[in-house]
N, CA, C and O of each residue as an XYZ file, in Angstrom:
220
protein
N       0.850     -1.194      0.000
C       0.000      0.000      0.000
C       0.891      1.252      0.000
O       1.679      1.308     -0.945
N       0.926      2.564      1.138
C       2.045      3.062      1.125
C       2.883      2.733      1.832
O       2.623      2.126      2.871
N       4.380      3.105      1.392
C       5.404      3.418      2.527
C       5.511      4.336      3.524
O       4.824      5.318      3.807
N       6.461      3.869      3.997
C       6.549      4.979      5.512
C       6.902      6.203      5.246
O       6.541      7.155      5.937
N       7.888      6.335      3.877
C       8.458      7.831      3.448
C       6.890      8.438      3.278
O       6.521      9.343      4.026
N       6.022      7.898      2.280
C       4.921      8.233      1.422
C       4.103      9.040      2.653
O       4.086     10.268      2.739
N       3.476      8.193      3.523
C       2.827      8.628      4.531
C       3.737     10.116      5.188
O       3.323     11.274      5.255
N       5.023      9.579      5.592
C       5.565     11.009      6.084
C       5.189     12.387      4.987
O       4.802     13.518      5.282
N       5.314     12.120      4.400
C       5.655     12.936      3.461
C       4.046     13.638      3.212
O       3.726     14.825      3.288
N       3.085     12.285      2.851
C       1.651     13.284      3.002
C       1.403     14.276      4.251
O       1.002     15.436      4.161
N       1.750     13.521      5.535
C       1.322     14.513      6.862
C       1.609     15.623      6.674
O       0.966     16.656      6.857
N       3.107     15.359      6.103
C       3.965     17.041      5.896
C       3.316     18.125      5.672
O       3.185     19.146      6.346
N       2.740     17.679      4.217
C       2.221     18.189      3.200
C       0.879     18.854      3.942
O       0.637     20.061      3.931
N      -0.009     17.758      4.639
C      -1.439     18.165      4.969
C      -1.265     19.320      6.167
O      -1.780     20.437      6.206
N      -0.375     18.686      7.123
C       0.096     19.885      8.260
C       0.841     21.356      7.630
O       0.515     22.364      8.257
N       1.616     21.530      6.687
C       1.689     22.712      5.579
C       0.387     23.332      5.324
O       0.055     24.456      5.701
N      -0.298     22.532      4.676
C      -1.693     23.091      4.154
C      -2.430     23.536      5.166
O      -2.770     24.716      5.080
N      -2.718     23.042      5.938
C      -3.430     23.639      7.515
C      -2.846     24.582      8.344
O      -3.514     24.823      9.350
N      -2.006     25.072      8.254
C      -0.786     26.029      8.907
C      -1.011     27.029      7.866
O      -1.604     28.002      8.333
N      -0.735     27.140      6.563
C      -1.694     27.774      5.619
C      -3.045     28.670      5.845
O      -3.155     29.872      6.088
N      -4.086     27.598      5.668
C      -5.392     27.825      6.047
C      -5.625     28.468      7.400
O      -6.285     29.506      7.345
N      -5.223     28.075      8.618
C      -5.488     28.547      9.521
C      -5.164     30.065      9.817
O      -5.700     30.890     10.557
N      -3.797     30.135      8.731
C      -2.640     31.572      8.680
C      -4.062     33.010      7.906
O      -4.275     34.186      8.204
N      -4.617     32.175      7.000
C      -5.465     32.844      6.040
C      -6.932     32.936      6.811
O      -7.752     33.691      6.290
N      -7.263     32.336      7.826
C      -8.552     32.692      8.432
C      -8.244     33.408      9.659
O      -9.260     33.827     10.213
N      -6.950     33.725     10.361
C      -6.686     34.153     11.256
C      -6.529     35.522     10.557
O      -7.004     36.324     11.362
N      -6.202     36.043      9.718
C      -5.831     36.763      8.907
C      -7.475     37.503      8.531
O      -7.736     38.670      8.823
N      -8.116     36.891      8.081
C      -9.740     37.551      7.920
C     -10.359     37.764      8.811
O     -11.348     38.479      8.651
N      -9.942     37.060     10.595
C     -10.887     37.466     11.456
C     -10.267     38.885     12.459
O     -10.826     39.416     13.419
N      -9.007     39.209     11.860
C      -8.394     40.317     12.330
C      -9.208     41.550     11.374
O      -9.564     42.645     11.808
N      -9.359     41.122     10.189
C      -9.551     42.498      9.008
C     -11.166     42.291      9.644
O     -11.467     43.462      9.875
N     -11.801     41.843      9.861
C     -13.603     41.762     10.486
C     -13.411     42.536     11.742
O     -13.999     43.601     11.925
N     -12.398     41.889     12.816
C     -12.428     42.247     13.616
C     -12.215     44.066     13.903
O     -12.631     44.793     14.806
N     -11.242     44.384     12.478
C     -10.973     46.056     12.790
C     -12.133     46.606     12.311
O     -12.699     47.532     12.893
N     -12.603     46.021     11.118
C     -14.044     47.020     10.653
C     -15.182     47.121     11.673
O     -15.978     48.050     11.808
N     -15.106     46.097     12.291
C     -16.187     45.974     13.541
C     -15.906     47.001     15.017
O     -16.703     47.294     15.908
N     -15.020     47.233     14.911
C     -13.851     47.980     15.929
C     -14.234     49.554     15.379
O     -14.667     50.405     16.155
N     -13.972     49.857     13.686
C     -14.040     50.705     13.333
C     -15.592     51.538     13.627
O     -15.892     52.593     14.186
N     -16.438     50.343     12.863
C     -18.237     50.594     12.986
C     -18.491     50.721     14.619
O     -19.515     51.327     14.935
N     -17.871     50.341     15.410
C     -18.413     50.272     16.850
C     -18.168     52.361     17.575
O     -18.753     53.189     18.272
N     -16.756     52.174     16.647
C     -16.038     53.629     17.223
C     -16.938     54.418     16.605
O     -17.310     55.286     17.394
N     -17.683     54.552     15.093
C     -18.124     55.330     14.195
C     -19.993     56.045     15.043
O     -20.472     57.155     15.275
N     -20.375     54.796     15.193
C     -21.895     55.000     16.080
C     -21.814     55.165     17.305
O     -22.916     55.403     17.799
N     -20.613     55.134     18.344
C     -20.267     55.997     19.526
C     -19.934     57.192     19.451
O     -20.121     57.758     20.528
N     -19.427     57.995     18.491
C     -19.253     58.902     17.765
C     -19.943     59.645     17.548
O     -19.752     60.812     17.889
N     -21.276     59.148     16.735
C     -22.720     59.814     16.300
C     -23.349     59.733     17.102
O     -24.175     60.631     16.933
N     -23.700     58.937     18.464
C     -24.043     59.086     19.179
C     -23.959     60.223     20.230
O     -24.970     60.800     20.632
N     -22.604     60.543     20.692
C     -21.522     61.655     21.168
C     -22.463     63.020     20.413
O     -23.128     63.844     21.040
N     -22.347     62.979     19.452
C     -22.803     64.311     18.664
C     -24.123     64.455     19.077
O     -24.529     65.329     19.843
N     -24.874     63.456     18.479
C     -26.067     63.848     18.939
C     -26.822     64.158     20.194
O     -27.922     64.656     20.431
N     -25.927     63.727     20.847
C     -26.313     64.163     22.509
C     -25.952     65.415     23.068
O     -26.539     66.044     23.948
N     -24.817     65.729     22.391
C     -24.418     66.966     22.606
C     -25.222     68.137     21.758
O     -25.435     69.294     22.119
N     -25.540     67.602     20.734
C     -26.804     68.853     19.894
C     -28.233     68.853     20.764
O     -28.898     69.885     20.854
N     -28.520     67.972     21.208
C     -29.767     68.164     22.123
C     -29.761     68.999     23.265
O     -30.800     69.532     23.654
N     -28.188     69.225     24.088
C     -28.350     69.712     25.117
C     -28.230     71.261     24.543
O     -28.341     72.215     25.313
């Protein structure tokens, strides 16, 4: 069936690919995480204003 190199050699490969993937979703939940950061700062903001135009 396979050899022992063969098998090493797939793990390699699959643990690469997942070190990868994980690199690339850690990576999108930072860029979500700032726009969400951003939108949170933006409507505390407008909020700020508008409270201050009422008084």
């Amino acid at each position: 069936m396979f050899s022992k190199e063969t098998k090493i050699t797939t793990l390699f490969w699959i643990a690469i690919s997942g070190l990868f993937l994980t690199t690339i979703y850690s990576i999108l939940l930072a860029i979500m995480g700032i726009k969400s950061m951003n939108m949170i700062s933006y409507v505390y903001n407008q909020m700020k204003r508008r409270e201050q135009k009422g008084q």
